[in-house]
C-alpha beads as a LAMMPS data file, in Angstrom:
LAMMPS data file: protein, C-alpha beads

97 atoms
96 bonds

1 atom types
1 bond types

-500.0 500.0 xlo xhi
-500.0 500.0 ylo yhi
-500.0 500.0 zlo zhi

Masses

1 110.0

Atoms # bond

1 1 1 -378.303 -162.707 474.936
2 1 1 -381.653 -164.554 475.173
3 1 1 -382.740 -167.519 472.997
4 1 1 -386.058 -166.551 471.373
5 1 1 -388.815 -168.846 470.666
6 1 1 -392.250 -168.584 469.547
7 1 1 -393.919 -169.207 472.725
8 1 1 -392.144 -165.511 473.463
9 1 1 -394.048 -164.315 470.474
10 1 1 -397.452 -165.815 470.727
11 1 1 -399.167 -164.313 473.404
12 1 1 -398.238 -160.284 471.899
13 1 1 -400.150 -161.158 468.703
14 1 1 -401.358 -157.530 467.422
15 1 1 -399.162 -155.795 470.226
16 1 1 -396.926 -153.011 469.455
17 1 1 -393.087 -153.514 469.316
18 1 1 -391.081 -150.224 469.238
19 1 1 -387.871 -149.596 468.102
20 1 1 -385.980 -146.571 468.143
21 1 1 -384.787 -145.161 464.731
22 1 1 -382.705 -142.278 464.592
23 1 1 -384.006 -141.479 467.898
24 1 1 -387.393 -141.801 466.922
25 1 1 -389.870 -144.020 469.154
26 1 1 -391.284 -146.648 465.713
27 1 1 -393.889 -148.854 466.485
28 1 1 -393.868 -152.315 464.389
29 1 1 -397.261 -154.232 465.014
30 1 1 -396.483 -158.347 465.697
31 1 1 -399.275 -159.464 463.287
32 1 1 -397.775 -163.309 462.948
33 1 1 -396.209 -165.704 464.474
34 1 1 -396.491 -168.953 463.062
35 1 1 -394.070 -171.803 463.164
36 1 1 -392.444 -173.144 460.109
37 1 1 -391.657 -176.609 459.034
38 1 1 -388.710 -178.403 459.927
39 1 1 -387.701 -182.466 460.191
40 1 1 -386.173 -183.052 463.986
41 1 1 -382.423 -183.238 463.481
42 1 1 -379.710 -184.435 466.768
43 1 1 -378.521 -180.896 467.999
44 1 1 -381.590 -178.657 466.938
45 1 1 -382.026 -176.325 469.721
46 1 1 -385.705 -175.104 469.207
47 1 1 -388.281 -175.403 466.477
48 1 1 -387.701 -172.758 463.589
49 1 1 -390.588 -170.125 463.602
50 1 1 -391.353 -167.216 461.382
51 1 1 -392.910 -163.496 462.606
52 1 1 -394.569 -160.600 460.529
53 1 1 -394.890 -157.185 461.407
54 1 1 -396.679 -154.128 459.982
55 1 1 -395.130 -150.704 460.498
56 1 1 -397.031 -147.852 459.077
57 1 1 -394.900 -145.264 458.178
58 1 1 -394.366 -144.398 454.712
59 1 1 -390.489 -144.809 454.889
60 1 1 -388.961 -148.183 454.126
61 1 1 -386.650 -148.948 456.896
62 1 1 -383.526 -151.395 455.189
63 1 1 -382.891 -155.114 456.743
64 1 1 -381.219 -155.002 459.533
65 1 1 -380.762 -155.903 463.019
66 1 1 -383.067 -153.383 465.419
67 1 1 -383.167 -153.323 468.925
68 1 1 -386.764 -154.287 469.685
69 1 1 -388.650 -153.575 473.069
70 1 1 -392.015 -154.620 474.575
71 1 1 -393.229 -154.598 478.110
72 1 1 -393.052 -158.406 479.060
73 1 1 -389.898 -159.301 477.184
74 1 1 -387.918 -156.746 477.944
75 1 1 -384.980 -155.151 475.049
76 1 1 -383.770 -157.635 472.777
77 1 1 -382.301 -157.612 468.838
78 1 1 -383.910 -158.851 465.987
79 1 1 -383.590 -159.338 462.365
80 1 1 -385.761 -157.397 460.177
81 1 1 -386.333 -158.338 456.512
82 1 1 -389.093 -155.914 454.360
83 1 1 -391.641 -158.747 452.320
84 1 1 -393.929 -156.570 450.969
85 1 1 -396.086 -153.426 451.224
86 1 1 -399.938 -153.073 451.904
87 1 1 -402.124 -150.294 452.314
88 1 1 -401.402 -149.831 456.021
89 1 1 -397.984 -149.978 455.218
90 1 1 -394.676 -152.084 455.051
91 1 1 -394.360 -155.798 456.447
92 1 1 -391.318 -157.008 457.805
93 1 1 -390.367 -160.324 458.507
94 1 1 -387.968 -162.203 461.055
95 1 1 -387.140 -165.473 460.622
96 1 1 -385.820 -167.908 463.582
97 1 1 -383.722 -171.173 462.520

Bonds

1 1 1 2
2 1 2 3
3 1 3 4
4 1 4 5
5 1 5 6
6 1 6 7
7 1 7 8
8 1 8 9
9 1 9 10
10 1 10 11
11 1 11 12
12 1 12 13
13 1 13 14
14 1 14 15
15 1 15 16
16 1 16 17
17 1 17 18
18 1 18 19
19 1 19 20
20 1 20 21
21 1 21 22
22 1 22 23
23 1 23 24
24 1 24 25
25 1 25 26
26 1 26 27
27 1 27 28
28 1 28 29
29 1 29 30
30 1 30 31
31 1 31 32
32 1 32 33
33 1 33 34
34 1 34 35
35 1 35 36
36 1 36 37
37 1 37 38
38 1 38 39
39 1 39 40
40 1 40 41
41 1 41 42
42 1 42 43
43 1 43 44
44 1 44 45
45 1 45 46
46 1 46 47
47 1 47 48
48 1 48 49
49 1 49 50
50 1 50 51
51 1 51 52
52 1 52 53
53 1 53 54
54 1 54 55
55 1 55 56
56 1 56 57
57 1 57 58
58 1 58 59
59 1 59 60
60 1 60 61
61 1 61 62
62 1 62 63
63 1 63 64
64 1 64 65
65 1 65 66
66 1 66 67
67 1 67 68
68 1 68 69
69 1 69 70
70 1 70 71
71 1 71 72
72 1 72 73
73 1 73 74
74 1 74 75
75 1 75 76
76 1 76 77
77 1 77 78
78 1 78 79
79 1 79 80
80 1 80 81
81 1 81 82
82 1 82 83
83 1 83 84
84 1 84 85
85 1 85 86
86 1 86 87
87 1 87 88
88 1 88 89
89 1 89 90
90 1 90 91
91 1 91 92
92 1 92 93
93 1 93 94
94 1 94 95
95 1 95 96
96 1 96 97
C-alpha cells in the first residue's frame, strides 16, 4: 500500500483522476489540495492534508473507498466523501490524517 502525501497531490492540480464505476471509465477533476492544520505530535507520520474533486456527472456516487488512477502515481485507493454540489457538478472530498 503506499503512504500518500500532498506533495503526491500537488503537482496534478486540475488533472483528471479516473475511477472505474460499474465498469464505467469516471473522471473526478483534483481541483484542491491544500494542507490542513495540525500541532506536531511524537509519532505523527506526515502532515494531515485535505483534497477536492469535481466530477460532473449528474449521479451522486455514495462515500466510499474507489480505486483511483492517474498516469504518474500509478492505481491507488482513496476515500471519497460528497461536500456539496455546484453547477458543474458534485465535489468530493478526501481527507488525509
Amino acid at each position: 500500500m503506499q503512504f500518500l502525501q500532498l506533495d503526491h497531490f500537488a503537482g496534478h492540480l486540475n488533472e483528471t483522476f479516473y475511477v472505474d464505476i460499474d465498469q464505467v471509465r469516471t473522471p473526478f477533476v483534483l481541483v484542491e489540495a491544500r494542507p490542513l492544520q495540525y500541532r506536531p505530535m511524537p509519532g505523527l507520520v506526515r502532515a494531515p492534508f485535505s483534497l477536492l474533486f469535481r466530477n460532473e456527472s449528474a449521479i451522486l456516487f455514495p462515500q466510499r473507498t474507489y480505486t483511483m488512477n492517474i498516469d504518474g502515481m500509478g492505481e491507488f485507493g482513496i476515500f471519497l466523501v460528497p461536500i456539496a454540489r455546484d453547477k458543474d457538478g458534485f465535489i468530493y472530498q478526501a481527507v488525509f490524517n
